[in-house]
C-alpha positions as CSV (number, residue, x, y, z in Angstrom):
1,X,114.5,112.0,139.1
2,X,117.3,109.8,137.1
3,X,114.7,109.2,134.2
4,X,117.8,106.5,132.4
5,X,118.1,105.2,135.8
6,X,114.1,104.5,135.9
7,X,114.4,103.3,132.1
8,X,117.3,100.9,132.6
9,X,115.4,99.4,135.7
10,X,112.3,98.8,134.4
11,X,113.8,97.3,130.9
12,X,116.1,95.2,133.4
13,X,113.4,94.4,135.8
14,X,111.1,92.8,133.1
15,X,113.4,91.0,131.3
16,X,114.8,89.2,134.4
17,X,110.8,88.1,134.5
18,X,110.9,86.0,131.7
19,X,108.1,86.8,129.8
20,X,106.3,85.1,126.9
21,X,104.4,86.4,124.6
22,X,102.1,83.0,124.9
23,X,101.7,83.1,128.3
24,X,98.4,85.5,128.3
25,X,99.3,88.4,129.1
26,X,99.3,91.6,126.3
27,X,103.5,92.5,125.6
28,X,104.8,94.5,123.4
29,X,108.3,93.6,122.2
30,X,110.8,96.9,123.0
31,X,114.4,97.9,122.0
32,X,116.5,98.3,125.5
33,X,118.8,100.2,123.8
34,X,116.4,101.9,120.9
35,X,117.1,101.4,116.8
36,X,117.9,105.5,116.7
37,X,120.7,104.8,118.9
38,X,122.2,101.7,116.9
39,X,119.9,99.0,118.9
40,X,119.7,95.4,117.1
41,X,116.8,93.1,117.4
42,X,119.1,90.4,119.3
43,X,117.4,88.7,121.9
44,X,119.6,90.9,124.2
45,X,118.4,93.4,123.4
46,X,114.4,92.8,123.2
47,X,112.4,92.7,126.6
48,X,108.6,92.4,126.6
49,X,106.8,95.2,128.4
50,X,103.2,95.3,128.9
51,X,101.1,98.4,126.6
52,X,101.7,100.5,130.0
53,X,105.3,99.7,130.5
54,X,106.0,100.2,126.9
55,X,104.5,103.7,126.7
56,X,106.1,104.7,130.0
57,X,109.6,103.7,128.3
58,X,109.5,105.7,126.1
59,X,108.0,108.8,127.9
60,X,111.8,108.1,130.3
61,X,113.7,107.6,126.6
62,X,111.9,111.2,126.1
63,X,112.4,112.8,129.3
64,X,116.3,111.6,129.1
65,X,117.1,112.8,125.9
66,X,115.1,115.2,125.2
67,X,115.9,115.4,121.1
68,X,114.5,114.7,117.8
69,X,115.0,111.2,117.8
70,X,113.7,110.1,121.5
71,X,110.1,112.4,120.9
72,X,109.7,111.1,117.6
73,X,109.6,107.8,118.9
74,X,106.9,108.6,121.7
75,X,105.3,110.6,119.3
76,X,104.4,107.5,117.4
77,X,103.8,106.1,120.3
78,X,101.2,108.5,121.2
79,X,99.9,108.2,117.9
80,X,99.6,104.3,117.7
81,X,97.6,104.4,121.0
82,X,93.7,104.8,121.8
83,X,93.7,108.2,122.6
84,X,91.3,107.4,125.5
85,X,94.0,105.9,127.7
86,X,96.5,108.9,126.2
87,X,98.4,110.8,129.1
88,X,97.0,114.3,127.9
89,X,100.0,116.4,129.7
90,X,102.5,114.0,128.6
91,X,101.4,114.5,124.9
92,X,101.4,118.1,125.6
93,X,104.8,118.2,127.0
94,X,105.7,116.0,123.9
95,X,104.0,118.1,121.2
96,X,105.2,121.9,122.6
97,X,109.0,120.2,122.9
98,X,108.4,119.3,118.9
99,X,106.9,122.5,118.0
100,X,109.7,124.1,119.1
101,X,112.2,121.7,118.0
102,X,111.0,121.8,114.4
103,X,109.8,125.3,113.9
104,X,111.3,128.0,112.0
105,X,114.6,127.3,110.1
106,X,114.9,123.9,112.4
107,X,111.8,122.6,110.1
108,X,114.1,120.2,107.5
109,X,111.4,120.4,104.9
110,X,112.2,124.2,104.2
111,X,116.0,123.4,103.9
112,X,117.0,123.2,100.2
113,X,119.3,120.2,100.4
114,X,116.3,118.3,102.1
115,X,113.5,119.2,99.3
116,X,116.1,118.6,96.5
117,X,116.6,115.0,98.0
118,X,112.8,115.0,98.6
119,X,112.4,116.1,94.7
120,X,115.0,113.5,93.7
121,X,113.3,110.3,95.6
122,X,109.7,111.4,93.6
123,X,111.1,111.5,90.0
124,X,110.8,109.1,87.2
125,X,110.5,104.9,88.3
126,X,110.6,106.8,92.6
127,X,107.2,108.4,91.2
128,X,103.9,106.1,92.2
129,X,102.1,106.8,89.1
130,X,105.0,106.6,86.7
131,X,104.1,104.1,83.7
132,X,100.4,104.2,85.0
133,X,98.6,105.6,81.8
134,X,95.2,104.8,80.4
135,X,93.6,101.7,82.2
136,X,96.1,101.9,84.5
137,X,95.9,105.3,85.8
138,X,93.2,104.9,89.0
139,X,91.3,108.0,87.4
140,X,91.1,106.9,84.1
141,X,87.8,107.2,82.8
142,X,86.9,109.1,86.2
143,X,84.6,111.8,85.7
144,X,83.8,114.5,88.8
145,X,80.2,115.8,89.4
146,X,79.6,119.3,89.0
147,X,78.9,120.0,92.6
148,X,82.3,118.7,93.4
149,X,84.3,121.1,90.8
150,X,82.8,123.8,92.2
151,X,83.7,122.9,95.9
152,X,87.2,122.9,94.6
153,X,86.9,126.5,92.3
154,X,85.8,128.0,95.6
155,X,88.2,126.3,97.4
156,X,91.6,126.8,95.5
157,X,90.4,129.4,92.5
158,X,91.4,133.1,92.7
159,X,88.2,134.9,91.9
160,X,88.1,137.0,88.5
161,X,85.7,139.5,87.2
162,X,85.2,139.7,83.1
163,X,82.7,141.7,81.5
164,X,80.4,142.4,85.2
165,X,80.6,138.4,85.6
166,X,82.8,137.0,88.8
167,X,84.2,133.8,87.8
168,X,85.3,131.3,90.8
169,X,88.5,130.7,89.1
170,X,90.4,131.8,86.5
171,X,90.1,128.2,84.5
172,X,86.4,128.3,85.1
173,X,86.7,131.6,83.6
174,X,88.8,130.1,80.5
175,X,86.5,127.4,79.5
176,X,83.1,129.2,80.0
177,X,84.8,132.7,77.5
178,X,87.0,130.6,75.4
179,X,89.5,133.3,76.1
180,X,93.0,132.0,77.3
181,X,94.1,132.3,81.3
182,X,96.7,134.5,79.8
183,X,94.8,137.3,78.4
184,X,92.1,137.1,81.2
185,X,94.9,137.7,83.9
186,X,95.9,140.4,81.4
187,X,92.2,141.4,81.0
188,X,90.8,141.6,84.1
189,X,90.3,142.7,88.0
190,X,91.3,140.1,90.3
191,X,88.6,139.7,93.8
């Protein structure tokens, strides 16, 4: 099957009907030719497709292309939708064709150019919380219950043994001996 052949005449098809988006039906407004290939919003390039249409676009863009850009996009557009009217096999298809697109080296976030940028976006006035101190910090003031400090000692802590006690963390350990995290990792026998 032509799958740009199929995409071309449905995009074609629909627009030729003249829809409007007052005329009460449900459309969705879609890119013939899509943004990640250099598609404008002219009215030339916009055709209204009903929720079913619009999904089975871009499954076709997918099945075409078959490249990072075309399954992002039906990725969102799996992930926009009610997963009860989802295509299972189709998001399957989708999801093994990523996982192996993106695994290993192919992952951009382990590349060092790409974290360095990543770093570079997140420092100073790029930071959310830069210039939020005191009242305007959203946990100023915020004080956490005991129960949930201890959900997160277990959770993230390396456990330490001092003296026949086993600590949860090594900062628990700190601030119940008074004795630095320094010495203690010195000190001690990690669990």
């Amino acid at each position: 099957m032509n799958n740009l052949k199929v995409y071309n005449n449905l995009c074609y098809s629909r627009k030729e009907m003249n829809r409007n988006k007052g005329d009460g039906g449900y459309y969705e407004s879609h890119h013939i030719m899509p943004r990640w290939m250099g598609g404008n919003d002219s009215d030339d390039n916009l055709v209204l497709l009903t929720a079913r249409e619009h999904y089975i676009a871009h499954y076709l863009l997918f099945r075409h292309y078959k490249d990072r850009s075309s399954s992002a996009s039906f990725h969102l557009m799996n992930n926009s939708c009610n997963s009860e009217y989802r295509d299972s096999r189709k998001y399957e298809e989708l999801r093994v064709f990523q996982s192996k697109l993106w695994s290993g080296d192919n992952n951009p976030s382990k590349r060092a150019d790409v974290r360095a940028k990543i770093s570079e976006k997140v420092k100073g006035k790029g930071n959310g919380m830069y210039g939020r101190v005191g009242d305007k910090n959203p946990a100023y003031k915020m004080k956490h219950t005991e129960e949930f400090l201890n959900y997160k000692r277990k959770l993230h802590g390396t456990k330490i043994k001092y003296k026949g006690v086993i600590y949860d963390s090594i900062r628990y350990a700190e601030k119940i001996t008074g004795i630095s995290r320094y010495k203690l990792k010195k000190l001690n026998e990690f669990r």
